[in-house]
C-alpha positions as CSV (number, residue, x, y, z in Angstrom):
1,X,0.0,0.0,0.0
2,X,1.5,3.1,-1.0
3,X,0.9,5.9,1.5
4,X,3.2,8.6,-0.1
5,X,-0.7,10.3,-0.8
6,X,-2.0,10.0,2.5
7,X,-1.8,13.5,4.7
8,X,-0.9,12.1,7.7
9,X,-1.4,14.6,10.9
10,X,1.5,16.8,12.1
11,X,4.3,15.1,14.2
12,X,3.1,11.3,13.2
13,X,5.7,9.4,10.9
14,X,3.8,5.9,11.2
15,X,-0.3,4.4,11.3
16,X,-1.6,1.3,12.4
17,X,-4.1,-0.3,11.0
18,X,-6.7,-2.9,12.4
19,X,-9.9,-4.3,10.7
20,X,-13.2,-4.6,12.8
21,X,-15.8,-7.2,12.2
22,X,-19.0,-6.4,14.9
23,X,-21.7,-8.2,14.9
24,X,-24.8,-5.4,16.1
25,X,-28.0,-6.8,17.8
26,X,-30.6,-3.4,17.3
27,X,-33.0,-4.9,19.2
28,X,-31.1,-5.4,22.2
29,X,-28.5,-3.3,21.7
30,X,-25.5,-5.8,22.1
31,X,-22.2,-6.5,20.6
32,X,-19.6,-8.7,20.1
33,X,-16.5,-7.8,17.6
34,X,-13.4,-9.8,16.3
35,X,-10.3,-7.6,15.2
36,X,-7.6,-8.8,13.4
37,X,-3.9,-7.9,14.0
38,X,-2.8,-4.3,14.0
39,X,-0.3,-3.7,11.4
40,X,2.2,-0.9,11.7
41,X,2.8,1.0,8.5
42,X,5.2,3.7,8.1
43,X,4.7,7.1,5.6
44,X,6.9,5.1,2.7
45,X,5.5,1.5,3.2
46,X,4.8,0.3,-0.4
47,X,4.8,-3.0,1.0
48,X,1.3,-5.4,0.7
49,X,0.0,-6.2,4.2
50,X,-3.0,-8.2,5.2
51,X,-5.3,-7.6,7.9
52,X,-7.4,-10.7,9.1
53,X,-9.0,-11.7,12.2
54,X,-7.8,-14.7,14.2
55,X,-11.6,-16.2,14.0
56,X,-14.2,-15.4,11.5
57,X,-17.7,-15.9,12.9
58,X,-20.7,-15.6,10.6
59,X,-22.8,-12.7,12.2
60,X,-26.3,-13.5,14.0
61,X,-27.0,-9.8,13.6
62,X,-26.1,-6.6,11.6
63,X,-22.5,-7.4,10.6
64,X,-20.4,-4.2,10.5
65,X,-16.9,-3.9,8.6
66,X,-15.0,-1.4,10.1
67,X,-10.8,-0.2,9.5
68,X,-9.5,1.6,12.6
69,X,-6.3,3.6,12.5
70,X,-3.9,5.5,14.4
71,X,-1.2,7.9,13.8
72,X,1.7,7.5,15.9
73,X,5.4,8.8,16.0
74,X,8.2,6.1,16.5
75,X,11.4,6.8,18.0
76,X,13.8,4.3,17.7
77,X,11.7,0.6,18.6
78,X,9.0,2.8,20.9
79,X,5.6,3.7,19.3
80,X,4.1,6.8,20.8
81,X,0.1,7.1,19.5
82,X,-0.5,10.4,18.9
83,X,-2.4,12.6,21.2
84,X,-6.0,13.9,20.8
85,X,-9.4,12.7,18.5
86,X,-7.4,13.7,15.4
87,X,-4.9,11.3,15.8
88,X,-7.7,8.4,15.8
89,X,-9.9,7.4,12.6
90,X,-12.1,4.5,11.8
91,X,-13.8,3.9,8.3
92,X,-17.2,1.7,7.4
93,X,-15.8,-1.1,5.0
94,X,-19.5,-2.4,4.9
95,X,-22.5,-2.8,6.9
């Protein structure tokens, strides 16, 4: 994935990404969600990555796709997540 085009926020020189699968009950208003592995990508990654949950459960419910993300700084081996709601982003894959 090429993220040469993505504006990331001031100070952040990585993301991590992590996919959502819940699985919404409107009626009662309950949840349960699987995530998959968070991968850490840097500004230059180029490389292909895969994001997939350990177990895949059919939903019951509403099934909701979701990708969270989170723009971090890394100095050295440490990853420092940015500070505020602008460092923090989720997007609806499907619903």
């Amino acid at each position: 994935m090429d993220l040469s085009a993505v504006p990331f926020i001031k100070g952040s020189t990585h993301v991590t990404l992590s996919l959502i699968i819940i699985d919404f009950d409107f009626e009662a208003l309950v949840y349960t969600f699987q995530t998959s592995d968070t991968v850490l990508l840097g500004h230059d990654a180029v490389d292909a990555f895969s994001l997939t949950p350990a177990t895949v459960v059919a939903p019951l419910h509403t099934g909701i796709v979701a990708l969270g993300l989170l723009f971090c700084e890394v100095f050295g081996e440490e990853v420092y997540p940015m500070k505020g709601i602008s460092g923090l982003g989720c997007v609806v894959l499907e619903v």
